[in-house]
C-alpha positions as CSV (number, residue, x, y, z in Angstrom):
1,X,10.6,-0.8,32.8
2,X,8.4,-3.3,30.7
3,X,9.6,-4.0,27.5
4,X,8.6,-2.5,24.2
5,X,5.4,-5.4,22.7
6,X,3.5,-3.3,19.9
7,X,0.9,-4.7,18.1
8,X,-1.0,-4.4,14.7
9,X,-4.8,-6.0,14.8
10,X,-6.2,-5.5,11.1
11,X,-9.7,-6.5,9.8
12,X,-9.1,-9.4,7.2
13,X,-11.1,-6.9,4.2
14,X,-8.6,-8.5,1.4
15,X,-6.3,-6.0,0.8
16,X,-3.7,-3.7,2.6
17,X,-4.4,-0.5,2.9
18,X,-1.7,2.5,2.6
19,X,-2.5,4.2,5.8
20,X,-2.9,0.8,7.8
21,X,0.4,0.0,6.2
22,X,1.6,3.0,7.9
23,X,0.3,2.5,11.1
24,X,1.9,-1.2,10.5
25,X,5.1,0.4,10.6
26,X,5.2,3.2,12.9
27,X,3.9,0.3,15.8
28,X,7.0,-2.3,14.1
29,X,9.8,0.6,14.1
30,X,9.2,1.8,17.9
31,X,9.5,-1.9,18.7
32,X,12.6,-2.4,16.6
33,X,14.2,0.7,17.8
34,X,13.7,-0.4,21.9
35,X,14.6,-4.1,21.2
36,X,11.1,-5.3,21.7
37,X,8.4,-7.4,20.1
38,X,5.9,-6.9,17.1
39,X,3.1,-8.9,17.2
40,X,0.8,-9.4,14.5
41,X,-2.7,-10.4,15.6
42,X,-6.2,-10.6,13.4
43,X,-9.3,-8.8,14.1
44,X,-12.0,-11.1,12.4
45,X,-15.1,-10.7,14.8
46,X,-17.1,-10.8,11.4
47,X,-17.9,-15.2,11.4
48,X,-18.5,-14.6,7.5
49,X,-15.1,-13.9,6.2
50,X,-13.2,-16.6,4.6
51,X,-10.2,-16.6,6.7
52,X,-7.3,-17.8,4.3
53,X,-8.3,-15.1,1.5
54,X,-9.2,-12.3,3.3
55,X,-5.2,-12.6,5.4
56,X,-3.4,-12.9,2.6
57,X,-3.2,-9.8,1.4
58,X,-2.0,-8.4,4.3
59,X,0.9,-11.1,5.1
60,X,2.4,-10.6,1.6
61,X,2.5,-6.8,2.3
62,X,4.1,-7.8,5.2
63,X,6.6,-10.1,3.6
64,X,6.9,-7.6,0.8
65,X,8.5,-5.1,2.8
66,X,10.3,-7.0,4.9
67,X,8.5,-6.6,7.9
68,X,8.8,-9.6,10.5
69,X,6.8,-10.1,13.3
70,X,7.8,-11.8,16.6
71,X,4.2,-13.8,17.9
72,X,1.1,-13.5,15.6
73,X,-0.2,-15.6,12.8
74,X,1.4,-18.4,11.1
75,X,5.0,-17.7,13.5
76,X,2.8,-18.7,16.8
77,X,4.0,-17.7,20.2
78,X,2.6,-18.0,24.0
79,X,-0.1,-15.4,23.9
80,X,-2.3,-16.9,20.6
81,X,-4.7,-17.7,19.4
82,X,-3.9,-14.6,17.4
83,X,-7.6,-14.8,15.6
84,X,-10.3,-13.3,17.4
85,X,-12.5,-15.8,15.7
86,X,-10.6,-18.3,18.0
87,X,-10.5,-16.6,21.5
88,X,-14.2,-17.0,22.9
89,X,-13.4,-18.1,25.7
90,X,-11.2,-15.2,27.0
91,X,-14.1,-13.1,25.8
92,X,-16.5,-15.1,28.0
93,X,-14.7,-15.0,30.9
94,X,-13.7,-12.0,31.3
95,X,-17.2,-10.9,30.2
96,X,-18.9,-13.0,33.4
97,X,-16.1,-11.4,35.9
98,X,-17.6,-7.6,34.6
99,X,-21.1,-9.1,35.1
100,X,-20.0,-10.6,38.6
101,X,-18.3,-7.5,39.7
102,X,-21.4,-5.2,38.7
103,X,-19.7,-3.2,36.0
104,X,-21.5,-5.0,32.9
105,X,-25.4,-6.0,32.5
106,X,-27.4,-7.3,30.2
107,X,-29.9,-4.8,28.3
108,X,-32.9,-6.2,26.9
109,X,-33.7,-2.8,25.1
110,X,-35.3,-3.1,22.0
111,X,-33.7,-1.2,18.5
112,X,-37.3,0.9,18.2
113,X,-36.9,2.1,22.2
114,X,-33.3,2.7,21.3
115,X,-33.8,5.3,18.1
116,X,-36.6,6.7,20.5
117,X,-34.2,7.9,23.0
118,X,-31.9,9.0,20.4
119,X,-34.3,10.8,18.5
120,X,-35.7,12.5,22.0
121,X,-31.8,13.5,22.6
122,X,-31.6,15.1,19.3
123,X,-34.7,16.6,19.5
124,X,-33.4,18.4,22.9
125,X,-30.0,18.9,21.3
126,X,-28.3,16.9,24.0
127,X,-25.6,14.3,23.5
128,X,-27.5,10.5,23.8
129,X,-26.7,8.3,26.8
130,X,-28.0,5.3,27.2
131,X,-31.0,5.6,29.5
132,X,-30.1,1.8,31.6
133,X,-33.8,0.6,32.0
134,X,-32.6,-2.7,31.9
135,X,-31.0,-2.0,35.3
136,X,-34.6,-1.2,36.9
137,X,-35.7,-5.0,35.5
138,X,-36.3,-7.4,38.3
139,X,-35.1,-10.8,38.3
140,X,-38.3,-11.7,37.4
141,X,-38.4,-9.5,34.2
142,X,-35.2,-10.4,33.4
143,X,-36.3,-14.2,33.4
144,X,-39.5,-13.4,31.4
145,X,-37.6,-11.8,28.4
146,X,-35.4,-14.4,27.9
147,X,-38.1,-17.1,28.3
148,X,-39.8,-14.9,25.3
149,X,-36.7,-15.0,23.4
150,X,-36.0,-11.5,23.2
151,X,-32.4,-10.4,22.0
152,X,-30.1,-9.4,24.9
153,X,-26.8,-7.7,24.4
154,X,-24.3,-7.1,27.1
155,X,-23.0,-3.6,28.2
156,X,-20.9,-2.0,29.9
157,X,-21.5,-0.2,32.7
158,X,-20.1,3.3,32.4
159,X,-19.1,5.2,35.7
160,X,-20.6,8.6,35.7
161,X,-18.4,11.6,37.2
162,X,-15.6,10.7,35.7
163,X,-12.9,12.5,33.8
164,X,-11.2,10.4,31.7
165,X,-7.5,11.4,30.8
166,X,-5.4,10.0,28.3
167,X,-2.0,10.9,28.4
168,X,-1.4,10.4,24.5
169,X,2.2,10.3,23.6
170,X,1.5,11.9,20.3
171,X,-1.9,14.1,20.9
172,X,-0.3,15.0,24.8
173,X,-3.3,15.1,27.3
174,X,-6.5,14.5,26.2
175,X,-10.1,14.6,28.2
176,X,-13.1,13.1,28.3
177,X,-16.3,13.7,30.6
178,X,-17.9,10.1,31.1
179,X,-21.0,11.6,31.5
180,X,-21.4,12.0,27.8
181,X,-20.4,8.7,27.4
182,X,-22.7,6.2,26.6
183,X,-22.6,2.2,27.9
184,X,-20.9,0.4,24.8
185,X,-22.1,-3.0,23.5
186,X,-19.6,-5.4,24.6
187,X,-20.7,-8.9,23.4
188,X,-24.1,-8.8,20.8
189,X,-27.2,-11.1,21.5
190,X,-25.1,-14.1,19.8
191,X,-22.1,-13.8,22.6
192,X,-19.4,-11.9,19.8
193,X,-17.7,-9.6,21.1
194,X,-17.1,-6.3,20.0
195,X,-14.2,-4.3,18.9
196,X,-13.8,-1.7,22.1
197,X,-14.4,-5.4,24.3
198,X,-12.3,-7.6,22.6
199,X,-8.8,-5.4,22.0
200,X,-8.8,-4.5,25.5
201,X,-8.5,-8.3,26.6
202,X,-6.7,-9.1,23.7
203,X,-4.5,-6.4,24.0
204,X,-3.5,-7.3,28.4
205,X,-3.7,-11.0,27.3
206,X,-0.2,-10.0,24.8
207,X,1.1,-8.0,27.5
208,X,1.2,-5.2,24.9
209,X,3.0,-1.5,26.1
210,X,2.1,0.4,23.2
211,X,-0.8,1.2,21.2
212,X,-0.1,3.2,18.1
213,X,-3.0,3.8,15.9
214,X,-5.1,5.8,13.6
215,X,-6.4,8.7,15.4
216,X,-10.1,7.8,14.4
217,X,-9.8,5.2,17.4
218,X,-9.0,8.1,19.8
219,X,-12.7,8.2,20.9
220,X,-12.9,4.6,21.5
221,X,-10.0,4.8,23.9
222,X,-11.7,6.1,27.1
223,X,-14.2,3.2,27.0
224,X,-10.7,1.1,26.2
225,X,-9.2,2.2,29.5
226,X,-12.3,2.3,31.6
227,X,-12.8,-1.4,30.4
228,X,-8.7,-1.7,31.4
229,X,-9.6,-0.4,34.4
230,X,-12.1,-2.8,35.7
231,X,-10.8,-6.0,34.8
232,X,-7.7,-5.2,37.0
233,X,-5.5,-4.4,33.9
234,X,-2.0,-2.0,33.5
235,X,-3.5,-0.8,30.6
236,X,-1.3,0.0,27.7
237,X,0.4,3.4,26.4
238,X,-1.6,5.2,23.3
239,X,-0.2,7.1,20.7
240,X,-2.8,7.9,18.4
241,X,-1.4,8.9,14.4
242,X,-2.7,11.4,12.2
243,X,-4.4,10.0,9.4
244,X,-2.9,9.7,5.7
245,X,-4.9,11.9,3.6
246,X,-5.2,11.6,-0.2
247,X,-2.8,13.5,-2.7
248,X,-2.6,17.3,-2.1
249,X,-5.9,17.2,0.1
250,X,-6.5,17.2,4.1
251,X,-9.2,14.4,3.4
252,X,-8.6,10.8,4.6
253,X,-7.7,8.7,1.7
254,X,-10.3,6.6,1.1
255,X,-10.7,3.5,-1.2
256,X,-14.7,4.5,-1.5
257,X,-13.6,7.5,-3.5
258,X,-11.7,5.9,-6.3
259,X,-13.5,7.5,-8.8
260,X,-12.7,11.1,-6.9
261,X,-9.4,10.0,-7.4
262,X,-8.8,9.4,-10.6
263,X,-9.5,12.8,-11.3
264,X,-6.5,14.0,-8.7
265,X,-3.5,14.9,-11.2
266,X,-1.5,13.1,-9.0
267,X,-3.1,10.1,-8.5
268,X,-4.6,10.1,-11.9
269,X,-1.0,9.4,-13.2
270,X,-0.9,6.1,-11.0
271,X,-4.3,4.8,-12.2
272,X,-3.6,5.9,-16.0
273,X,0.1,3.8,-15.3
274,X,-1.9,0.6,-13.2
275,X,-4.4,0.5,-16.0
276,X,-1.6,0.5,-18.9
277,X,0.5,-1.8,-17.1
278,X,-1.3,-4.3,-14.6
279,X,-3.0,-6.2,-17.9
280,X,-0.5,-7.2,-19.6
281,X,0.9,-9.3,-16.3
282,X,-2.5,-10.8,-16.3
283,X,-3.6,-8.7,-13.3
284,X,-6.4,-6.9,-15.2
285,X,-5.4,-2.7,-15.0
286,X,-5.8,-0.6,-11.5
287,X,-9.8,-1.8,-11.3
288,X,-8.6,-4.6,-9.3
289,X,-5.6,-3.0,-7.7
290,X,-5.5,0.6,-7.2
291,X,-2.8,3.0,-5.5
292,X,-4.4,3.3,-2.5
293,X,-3.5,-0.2,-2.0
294,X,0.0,-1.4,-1.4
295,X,-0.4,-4.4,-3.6
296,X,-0.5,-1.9,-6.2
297,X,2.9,-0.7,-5.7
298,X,4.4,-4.4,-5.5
299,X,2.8,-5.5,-8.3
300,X,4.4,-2.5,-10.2
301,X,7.7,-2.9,-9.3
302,X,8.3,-0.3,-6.5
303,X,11.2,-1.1,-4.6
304,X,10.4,-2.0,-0.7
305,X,13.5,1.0,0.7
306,X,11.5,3.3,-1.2
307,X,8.1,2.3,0.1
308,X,9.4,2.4,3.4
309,X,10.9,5.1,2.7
310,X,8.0,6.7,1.7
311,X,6.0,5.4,4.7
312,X,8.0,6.2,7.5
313,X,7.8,10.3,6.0
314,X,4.0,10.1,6.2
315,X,3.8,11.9,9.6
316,X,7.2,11.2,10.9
317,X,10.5,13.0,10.6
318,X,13.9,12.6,11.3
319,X,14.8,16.4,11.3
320,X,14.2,19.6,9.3
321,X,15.9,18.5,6.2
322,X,15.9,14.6,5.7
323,X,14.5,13.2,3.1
324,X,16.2,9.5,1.9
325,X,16.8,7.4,4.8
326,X,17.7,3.6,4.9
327,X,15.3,0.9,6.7
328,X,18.3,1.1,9.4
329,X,18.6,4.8,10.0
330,X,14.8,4.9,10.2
331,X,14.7,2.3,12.8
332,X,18.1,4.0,15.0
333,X,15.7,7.0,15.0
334,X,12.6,6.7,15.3
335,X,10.7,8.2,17.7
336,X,7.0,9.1,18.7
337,X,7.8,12.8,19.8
338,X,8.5,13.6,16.1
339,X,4.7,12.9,14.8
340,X,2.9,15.0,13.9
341,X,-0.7,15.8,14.8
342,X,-2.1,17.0,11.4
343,X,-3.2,14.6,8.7
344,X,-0.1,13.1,6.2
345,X,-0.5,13.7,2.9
346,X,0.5,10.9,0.2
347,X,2.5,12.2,-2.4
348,X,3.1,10.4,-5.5
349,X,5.6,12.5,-6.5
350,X,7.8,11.7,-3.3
351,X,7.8,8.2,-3.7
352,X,8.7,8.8,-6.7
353,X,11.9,10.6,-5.9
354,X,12.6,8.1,-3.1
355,X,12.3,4.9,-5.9
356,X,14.7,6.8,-8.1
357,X,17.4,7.2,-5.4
358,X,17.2,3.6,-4.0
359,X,16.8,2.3,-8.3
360,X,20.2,3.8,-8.6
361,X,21.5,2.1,-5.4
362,X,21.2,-1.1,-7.4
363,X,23.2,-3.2,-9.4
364,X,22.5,-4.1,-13.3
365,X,22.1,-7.7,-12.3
366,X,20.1,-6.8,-9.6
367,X,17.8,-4.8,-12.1
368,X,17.8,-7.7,-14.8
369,X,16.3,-10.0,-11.7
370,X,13.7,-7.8,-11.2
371,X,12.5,-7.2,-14.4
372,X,12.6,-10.9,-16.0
373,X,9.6,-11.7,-14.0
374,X,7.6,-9.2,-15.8
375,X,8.8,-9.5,-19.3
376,X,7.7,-13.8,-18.9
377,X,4.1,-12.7,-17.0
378,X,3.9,-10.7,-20.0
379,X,5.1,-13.8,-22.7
380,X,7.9,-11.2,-24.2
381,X,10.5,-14.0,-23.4
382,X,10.2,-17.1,-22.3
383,X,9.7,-19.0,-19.1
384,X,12.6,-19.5,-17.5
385,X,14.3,-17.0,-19.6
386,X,17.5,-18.8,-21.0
387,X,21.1,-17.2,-20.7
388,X,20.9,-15.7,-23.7
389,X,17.8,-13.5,-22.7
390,X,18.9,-12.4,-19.8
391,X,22.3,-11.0,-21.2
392,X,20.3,-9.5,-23.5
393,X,18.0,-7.9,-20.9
394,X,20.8,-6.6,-19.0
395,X,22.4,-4.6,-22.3
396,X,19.0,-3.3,-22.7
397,X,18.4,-2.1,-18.7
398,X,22.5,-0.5,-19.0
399,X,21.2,1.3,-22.1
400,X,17.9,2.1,-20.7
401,X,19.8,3.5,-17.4
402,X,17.0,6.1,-15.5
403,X,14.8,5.4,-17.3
404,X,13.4,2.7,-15.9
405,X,12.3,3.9,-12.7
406,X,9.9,0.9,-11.4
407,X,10.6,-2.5,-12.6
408,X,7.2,-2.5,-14.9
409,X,9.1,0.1,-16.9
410,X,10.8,-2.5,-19.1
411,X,7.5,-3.3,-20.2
412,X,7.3,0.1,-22.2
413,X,10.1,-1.2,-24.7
414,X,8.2,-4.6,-26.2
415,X,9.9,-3.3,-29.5
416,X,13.2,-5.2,-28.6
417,X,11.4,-8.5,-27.7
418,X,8.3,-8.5,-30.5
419,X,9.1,-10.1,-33.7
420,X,10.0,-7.7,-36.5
421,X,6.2,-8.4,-38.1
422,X,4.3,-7.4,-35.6
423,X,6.6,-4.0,-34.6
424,X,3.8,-1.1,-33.8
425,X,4.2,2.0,-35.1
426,X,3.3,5.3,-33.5
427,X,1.4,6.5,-36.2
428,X,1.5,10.4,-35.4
429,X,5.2,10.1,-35.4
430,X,5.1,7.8,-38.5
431,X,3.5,10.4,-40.1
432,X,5.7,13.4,-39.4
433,X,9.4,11.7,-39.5
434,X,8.7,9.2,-42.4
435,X,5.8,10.1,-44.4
436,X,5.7,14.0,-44.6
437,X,9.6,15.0,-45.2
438,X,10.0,14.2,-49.1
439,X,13.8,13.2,-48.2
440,X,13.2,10.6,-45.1
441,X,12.5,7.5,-47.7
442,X,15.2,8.2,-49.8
443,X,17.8,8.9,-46.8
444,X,16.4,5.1,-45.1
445,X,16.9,3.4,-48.3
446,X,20.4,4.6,-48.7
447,X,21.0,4.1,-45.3
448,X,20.7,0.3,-46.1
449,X,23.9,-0.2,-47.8
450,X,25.5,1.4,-45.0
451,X,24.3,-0.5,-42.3
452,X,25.5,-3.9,-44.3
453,X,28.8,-2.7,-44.0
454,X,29.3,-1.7,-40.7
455,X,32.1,-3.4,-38.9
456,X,31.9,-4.0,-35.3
457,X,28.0,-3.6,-35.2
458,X,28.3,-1.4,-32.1
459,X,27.0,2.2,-30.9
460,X,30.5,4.1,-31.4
461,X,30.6,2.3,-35.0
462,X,27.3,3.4,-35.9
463,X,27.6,6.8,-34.5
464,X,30.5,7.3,-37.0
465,X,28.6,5.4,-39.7
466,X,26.0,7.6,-39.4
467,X,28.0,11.0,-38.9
468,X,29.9,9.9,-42.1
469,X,26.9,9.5,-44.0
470,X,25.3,12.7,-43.8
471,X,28.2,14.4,-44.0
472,X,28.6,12.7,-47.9
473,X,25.0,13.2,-48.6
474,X,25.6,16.7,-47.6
475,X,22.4,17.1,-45.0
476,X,21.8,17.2,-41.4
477,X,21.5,14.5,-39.2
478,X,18.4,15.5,-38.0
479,X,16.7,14.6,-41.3
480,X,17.4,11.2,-41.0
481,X,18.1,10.2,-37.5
482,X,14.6,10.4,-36.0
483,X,13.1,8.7,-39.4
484,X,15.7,5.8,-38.0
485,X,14.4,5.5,-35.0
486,X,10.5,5.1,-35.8
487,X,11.8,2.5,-38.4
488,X,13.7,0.3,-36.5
489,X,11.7,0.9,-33.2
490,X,8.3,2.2,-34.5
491,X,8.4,5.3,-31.4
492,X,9.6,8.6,-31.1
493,X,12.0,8.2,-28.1
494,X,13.5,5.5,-25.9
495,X,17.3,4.7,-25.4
496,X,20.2,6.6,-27.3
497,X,19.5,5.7,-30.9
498,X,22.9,4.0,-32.0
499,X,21.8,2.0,-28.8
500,X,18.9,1.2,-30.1
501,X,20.3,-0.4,-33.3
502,X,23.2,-2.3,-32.0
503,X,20.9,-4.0,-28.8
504,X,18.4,-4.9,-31.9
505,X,21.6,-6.6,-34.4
506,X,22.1,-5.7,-38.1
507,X,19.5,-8.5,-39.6
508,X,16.6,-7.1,-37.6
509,X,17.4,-3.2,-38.0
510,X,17.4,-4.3,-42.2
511,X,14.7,-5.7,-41.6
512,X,12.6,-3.2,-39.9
513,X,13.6,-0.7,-42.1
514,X,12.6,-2.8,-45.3
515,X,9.2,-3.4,-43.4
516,X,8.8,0.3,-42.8
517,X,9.8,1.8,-46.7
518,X,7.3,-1.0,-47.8
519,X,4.8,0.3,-45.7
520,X,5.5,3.5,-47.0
């Protein structure tokens, strides 16, 4: 038996997409489960793109999540280039042995005689096949249009009376009549070739066994293997994926319908989130990134074992009941005979789950690590944070505990890095803790004397500080405990309150509090 080479061939756009990512995966796990190679190849047929930008989005989602590849760009290896933009002259040759061997001509057919024959098809409400007038040309014809200059594409030549069977490993057998096939455009007028041409030698060339893929390439793949077929090839093994569909919908997820999106309760939380968070690290809000992206996610501070995680679920299981599995239990058992045919919905809400499970798996240092970088993007502390910071950082993640489920999170608690001045206040709470009750003021200024007296400056101190106070002013703690917190932290809710004041120091909870009863 061959060994196991997958492949994953993307079209440099400038960003990864979450069902590409997908595919990404499912075609690097079956290699990595039977010991074989992943090779990572480009797809740019388009001579326009600027190369270096348009890649680099998808090699730091590789990199991201950990995903190595064995041959492909920038690692090298014996079957490269691994641009298309760099292979013409596999294209051309193998083009000229399909013209030598009679199964590819040129067609001089013009674009208006084309939508003729289309519209004449339609019109009889039969399926269009080429009509192959350029076959009827003589050589003499042939030499006249070219000496006029007129555009000539190269097709393939389609064999008629055929049934086509693919023997899917996901879909199972699958037919097609190659009578209602028509002859595909293999190279254009300017000698490019096109998609359905140029995988096929691209794909024998890397001596690649499987083809996993979105299932929207299912009808290219009898032309694929018909193309196999007469350049002498063993052509590959398909397994064709179900495609991801958007949040609580069977429709493809889309980046064209952003807008739709946003208005999708589940999704609308991830935008709402992006656009909150992405500006202050200078990445200007979920306009420029958006969740159906997997930038998105990095730049957010989702953890790669939960987006793999999360990935591997869209479409494939491990068994009934399975739900958190490690990078190394996906890869001991994965299979293709557990994907599923219908379309994968993304769920928000899952990832979520699965970032809160592998969050707690981590250390507080490993936390503190992760968050620094988005405290300096966002000029809370400074860059390099000195030891002092990041102590301080990791007092404030232990208090924080689950709440911080992405790494962004720390983000939502600028009251413990802003300077006592500039503290914001969430006015509606403002209003009904400090300004309404016609006790708060005068429980926060005698509250004062307390806190100057406090000896250690610690939670369990200040928890009997506190207790011991309302019990000699003879109220509740509730009176004056959540008029605390908006003074010293200017929100209604964050870590435990006693927490909160021993992480800020006695000078600064004074402070706030004087600030706050002058602002009263």
């Amino acid at each position: 038996m061959p060994p196991v080479r997958t492949r994953f061939a993307p079209s440099p756009t400038g960003y990864m997409h979450i069902g590409g990512m997908r595919t990404a995966l499912f075609n690097w796990l079956w290699a990595r489960h039977n010991g074989g190679q992943f090779i990572l190849r480009i797809d740019d047929t388009d001579r326009q793109r600027n190369i270096n930008e348009a890649v680099g989005p998808i090699l730091r989602a590789f990199r991201w999540l950990e995903l190595d590849w064995d041959e492909g760009v920038e690692v090298g290896g014996p079957h490269g280039p691994y641009f298309q933009s760099q292979r013409g002259e596999f294209y051309e040759k193998a083009a000229q042995r399909l013209v030598d061997d009679g199964r590819a001509y040129h067609c001089f057919s013009t674009p208006e005689e084309i939508a003729a024959d289309r519209a004449a098809a339609e019109a009889e409400k039969r399926p269009y096949v080429h009509l192959r007038r350029s076959l009827e040309l003589s050589d003499a014809q042939r030499e006249q249009y070219r000496a006029e200059g007129r555009p000539c594409v190269l097709r393939f030549l389609i064999p008629r009376d055929r049934t086509v069977v693919i023997d899917d490993l996901i879909r199972g057998r699958v037919e097609f009549d190659s009578n209602l096939i028509s002859d595909p455009v293999i190279m254009r007028a300017d000698q490019s070739p096109l998609y359905n041409f140029a995988t096929v030698v691209d794909d024998a060339h890397a001596e690649i066994s499987h083809v996993i893929r979105a299932e929207e390439h299912l009808s290219n793949t009898p032309v694929q293997l018909l193309i196999h077929e007469a350049l002498g090839h063993t052509p590959p093994q398909f397994a064709h994926v179900p495609f991801v569909a958007a949040p609580g919908t069977k429709e493809k997820l889309s980046k064209r319908k952003l807008e739709k999106y946003r208005n999708n309760p589940q999704f609308k939380r991830l935008f709402d989130r992006g656009d909150e968070i992405l500006p202050k690290i200078g990445l200007g809000g979920s306009d420029g990134l958006d969740p159906v992206m997997v930038e998105y996610y990095e730049r957010m501070g989702y953890l790669p074992a939960a987006m793999i995680n999360a990935l591997a679920r869209l479409g494939w299981s491990l068994d009934d009941k399975t739900e958190i599995m490690s990078r190394q239990t996906i890869v001991d058992n994965f299979t293709l005979d557990r994907v599923i045919k219908a379309p994968a919905g993304l769920d928000p809400d899952k990832l979520q789950s699965y970032q809160v499970h592998w969050m707690g798996e981590l250390s507080v240092a490993e936390k503190v690590n992760a968050c620094l970088p988005y405290l300096t993007a966002a000029e809370y502390v400074a860059d390099p944070p000195g030891e002092d910071v990041q102590e301080f950082v990791g007092r404030l993640v232990t208090a924080l505990d689950d709440r911080i489920k992405v790494f962004s999170d720390i983000l939502d608690y600028d009251e413990f890095f802003v300077a006592d001045e500039d503290l914001q206040y969430d006015e509606k709470a403002y209003q009904k803790r400090i300004t309404k009750p016609d006790d708060a003021v005068e429980l926060l200024t005698k509250f004062q004397s307390t806190l100057e007296t406090v000896e250690p400056f610690d939670a369990a101190s200040l928890e009997s500080a506190l207790k011991q106070f309302v019990e000699d002013q003879e109220t509740k703690i509730g009176r004056i405990i959540h008029a605390l917190r908006i003074a010293v932290t200017g929100k209604p809710a964050g870590p435990g309150m006693f927490d909160c004041l021993e992480l800020l120091g006695r000078e600064r909870c004074l402070s706030r509090i004087a600030q706050t009863l002058k602002r009263v």
